[in-house]
C-alpha positions as a printed NumPy array, in Angstrom:
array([[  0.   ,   0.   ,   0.   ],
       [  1.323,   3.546,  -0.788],
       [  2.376,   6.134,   1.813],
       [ -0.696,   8.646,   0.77 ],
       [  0.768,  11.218,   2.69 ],
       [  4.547,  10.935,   1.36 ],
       [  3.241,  10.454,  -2.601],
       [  0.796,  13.114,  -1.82 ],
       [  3.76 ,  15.795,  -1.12 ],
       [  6.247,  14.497,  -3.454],
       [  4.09 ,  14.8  ,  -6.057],
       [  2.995,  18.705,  -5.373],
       [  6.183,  18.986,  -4.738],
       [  7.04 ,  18.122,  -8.391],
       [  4.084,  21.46 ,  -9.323],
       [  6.871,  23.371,  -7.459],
       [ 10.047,  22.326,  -8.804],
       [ 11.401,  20.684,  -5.746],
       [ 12.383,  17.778,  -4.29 ],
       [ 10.248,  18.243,  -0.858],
       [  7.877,  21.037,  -0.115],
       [  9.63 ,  24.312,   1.542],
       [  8.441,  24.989,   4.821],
       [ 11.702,  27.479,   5.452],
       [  9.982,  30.419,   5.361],
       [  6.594,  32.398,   5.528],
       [  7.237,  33.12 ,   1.308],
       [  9.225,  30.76 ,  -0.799],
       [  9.479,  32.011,  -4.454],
       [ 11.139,  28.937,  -6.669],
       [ 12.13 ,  28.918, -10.128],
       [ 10.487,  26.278, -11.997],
       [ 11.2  ,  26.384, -16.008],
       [  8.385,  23.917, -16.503],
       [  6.036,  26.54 , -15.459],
       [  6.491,  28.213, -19.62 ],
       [  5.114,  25.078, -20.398],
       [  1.4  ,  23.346, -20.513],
       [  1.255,  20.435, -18.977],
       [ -0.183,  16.929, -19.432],
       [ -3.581,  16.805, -18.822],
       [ -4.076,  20.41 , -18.846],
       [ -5.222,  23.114, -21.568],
       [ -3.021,  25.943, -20.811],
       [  0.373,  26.767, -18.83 ],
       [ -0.007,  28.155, -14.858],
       [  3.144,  30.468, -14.929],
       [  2.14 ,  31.113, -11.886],
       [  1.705,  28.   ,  -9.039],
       [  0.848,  29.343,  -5.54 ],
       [  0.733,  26.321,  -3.145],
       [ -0.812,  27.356,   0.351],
       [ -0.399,  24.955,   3.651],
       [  0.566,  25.25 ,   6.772],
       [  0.639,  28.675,   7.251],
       [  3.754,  28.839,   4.158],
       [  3.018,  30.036,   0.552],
       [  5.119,  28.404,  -1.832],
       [  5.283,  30.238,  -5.528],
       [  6.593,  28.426,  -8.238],
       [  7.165,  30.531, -11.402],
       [  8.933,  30.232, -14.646],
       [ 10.485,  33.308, -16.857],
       [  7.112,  34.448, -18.307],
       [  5.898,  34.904, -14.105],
       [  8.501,  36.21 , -12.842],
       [  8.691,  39.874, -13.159],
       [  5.07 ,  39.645, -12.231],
       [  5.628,  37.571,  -9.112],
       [  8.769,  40.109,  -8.125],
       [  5.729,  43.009,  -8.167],
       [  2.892,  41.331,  -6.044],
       [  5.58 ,  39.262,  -3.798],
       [  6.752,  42.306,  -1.377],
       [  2.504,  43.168,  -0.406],
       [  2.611,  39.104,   1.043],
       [  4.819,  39.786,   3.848],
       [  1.72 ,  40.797,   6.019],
       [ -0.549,  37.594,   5.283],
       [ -2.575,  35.426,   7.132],
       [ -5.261,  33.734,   5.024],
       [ -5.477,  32.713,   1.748],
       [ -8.12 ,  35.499,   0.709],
       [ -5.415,  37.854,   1.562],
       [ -3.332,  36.454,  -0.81 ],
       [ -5.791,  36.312,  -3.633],
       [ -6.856,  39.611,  -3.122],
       [ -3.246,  40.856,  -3.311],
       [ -3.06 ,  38.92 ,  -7.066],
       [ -6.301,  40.496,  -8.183],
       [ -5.005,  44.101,  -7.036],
       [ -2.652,  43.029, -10.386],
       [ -5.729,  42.147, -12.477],
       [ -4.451,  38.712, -12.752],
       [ -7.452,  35.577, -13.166],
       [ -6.67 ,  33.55 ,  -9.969],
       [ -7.917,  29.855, -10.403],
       [ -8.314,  28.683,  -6.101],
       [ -7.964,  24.726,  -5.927],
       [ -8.49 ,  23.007,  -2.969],
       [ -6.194,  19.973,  -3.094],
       [ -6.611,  16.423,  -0.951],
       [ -4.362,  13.421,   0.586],
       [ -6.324,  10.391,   0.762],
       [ -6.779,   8.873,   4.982],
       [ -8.917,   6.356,   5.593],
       [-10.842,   3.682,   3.207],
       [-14.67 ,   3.949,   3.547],
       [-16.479,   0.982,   3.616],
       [-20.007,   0.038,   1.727],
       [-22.645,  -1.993,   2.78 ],
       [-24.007,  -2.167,  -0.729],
       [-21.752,  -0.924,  -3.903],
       [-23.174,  -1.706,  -6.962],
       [-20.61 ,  -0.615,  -9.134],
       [-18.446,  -2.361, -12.42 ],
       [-15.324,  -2.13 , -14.081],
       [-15.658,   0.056, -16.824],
       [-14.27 ,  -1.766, -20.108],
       [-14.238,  -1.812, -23.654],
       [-17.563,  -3.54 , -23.901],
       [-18.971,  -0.819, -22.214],
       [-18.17 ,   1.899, -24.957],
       [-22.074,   2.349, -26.02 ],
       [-22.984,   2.847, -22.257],
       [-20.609,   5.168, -22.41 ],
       [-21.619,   7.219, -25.4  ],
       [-25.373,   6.74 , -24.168],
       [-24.273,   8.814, -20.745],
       [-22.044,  11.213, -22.381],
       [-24.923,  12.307, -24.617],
       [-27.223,  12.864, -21.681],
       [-24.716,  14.491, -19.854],
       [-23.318,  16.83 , -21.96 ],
       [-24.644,  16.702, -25.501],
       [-22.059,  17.336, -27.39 ],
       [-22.103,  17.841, -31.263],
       [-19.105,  15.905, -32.253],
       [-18.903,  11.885, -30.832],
       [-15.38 ,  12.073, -32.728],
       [-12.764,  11.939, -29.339],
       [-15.313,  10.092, -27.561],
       [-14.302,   6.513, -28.037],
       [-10.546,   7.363, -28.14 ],
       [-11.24 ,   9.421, -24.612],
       [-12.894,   6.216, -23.246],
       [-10.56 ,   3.445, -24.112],
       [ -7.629,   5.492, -23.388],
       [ -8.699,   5.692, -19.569],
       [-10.437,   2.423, -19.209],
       [ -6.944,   0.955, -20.22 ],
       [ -5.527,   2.013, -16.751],
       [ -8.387,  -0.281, -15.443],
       [ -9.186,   1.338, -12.492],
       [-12.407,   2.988, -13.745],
       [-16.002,   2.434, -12.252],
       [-19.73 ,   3.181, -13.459],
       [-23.301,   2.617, -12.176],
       [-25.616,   0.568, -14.362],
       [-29.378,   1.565, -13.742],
       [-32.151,   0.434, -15.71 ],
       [-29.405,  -0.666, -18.392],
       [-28.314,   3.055, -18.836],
       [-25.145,   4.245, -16.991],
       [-26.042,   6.984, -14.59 ],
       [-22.508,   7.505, -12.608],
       [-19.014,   7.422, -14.021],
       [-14.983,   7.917, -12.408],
       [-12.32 ,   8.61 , -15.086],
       [ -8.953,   9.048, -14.961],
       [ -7.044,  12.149, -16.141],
       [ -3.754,  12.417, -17.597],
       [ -1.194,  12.766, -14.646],
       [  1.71 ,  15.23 , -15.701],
       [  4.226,  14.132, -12.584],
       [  4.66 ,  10.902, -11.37 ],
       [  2.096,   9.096, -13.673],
       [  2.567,   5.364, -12.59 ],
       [  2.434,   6.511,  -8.634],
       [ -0.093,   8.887,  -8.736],
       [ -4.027,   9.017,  -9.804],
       [ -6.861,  11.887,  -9.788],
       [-10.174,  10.933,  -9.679],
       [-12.599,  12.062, -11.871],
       [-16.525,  11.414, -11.622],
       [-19.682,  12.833, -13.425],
       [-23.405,  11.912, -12.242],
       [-25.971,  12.242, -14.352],
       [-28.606,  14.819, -13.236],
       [-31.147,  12.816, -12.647],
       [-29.675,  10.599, -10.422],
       [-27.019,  12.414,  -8.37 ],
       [-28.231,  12.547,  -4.285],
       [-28.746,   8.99 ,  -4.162],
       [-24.722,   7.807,  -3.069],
       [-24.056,   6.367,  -6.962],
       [-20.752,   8.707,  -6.8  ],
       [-19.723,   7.601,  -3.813],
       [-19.954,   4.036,  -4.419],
       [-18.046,   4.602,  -7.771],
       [-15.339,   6.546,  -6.313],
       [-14.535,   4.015,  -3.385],
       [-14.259,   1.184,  -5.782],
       [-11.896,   3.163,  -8.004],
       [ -9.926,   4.18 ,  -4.939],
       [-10.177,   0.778,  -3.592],
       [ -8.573,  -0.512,  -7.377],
       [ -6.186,   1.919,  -7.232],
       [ -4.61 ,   0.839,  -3.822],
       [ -4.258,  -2.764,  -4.982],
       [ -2.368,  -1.354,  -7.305],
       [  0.129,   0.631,  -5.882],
       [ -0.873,   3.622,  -6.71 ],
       [ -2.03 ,   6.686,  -4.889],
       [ -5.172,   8.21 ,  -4.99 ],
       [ -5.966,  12.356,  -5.476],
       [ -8.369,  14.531,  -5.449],
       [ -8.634,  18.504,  -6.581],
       [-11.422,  20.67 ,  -6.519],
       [-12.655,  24.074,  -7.509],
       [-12.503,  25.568,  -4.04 ],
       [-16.105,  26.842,  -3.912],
       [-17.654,  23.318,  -5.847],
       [-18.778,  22.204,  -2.002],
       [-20.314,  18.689,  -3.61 ],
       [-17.08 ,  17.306,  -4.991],
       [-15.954,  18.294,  -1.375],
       [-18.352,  16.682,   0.487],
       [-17.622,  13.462,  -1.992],
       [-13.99 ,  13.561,  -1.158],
       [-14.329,  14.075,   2.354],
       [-16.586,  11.413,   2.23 ],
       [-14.466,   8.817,   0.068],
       [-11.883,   9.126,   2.619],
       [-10.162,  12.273,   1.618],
       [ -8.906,  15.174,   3.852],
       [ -8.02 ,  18.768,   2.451],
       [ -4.173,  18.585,   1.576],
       [ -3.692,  22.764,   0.715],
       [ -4.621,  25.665,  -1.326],
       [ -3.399,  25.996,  -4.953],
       [ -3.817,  29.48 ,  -6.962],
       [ -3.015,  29.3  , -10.357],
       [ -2.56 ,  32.634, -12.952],
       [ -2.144,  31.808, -16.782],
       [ -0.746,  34.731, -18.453],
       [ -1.407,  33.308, -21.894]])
């Protein structure tokens, strides 16, 4: 079984550019080249990675972030909360992206978990859901999107009726790829409120950890269902993240 809490801050510590996360001093402000750059499993770059815990901000910027990080970096010296913080970046008319990031605890356990393996042979269930839940115009990634993450076979769904109502995927990991695993999950409207998520998510997590690898979870910090699921799942809050793309 992984050490959650050990993968957990290696592999934020890899968003920073470091081998462990700095805990030296109130502000830490590390060069990180990689920052330029968009990483896997993401749409755009974050020249700009604040990581809040533990009373320490830790700022991780490349070349493109760092004359701006020199200008709002002498107003933190006075902080206490993350608002303050944000508030400082917006004063610079930067768009601040707040995370909230988690370590995974404790296993929950199910009386009843109805969930399955997603696999290949579930591709039309798939499409079925995806159309209800998003609509989309053009099926053409679809079936590449599915069998690429039901190869890592960790994936679960809920089967109601014959239609699938609950999903997990599995993003693209950019650090750390074979140790490391987000969790993904999408309910369909209809259906969410009745603990199909859950039981998805804790058989995912449950796959993962008989493999080896770690589980993670990241938020929107104001989305305060995907909380309650993580919290729920076994997760604890792990820090703040701000991101700024200056693309």
């Amino acid at each position: 079984m992984p050490d959650f809490e050990k993968t957990t801050n290696k592999y934020y510590a890899h968003w920073l550019g470091t081998v462990e996360i700095p805990q030296n001093n109130k502000v830490n402000i590390i060069y990180n080249p990689e920052r330029d750059s968009v990483q896997k499993g993401y749409s755009s770059s974050m020249n700009l990675y604040l990581l809040y815990k533990n009373k320490t901000l830790n700022i991780s910027v490349g070349e493109k972030g760092k004359i701006t990080a020199d200008n709002f970096v002498k107003e933190l010296d006075k902080f206490d909360d993350i608002e303050y913080i944000k508030e400082v970046l917006k004063k610079y008319s930067l768009n601040v992206r707040h995370s909230y990031k988690y370590v995974f605890k404790k296993l929950t356990e199910l009386d009843k978990n109805n969930s399955l393996l997603l696999k290949d042979k579930h591709l039309n269930l798939y499409l079925s859901f995806l159309e209800i839940h998003r609509n989309p115009d053009d099926y053409s990634w679809a079936e590449e999107y599915f069998l690429k993450f039901i190869k890592k076979e960790i994936c679960h769904g809920i089967v109601v009726d014959g239609l699938l109502v609950c999903a997990t995927d599995a993003p693209d990991m950019p650090y750390m790829e074979n140790y490391v695993q987000e969790i993904g999950v999408n309910t369909l409207e209809k259906y969410r409120r009745k603990g199909y998520a859950k039981m998805a998510c804790i058989s995912t997590i449950k796959k993962l950890i008989s493999k080896n690898i770690c589980p993670l979870w990241s938020t929107s910090f104001d989305n305060i269902s995907s909380h309650n699921l993580a919290v729920s799942a076994g997760f604890e809050k792990y820090c703040d993240v701000l991101t700024v793309s200056l693309d």
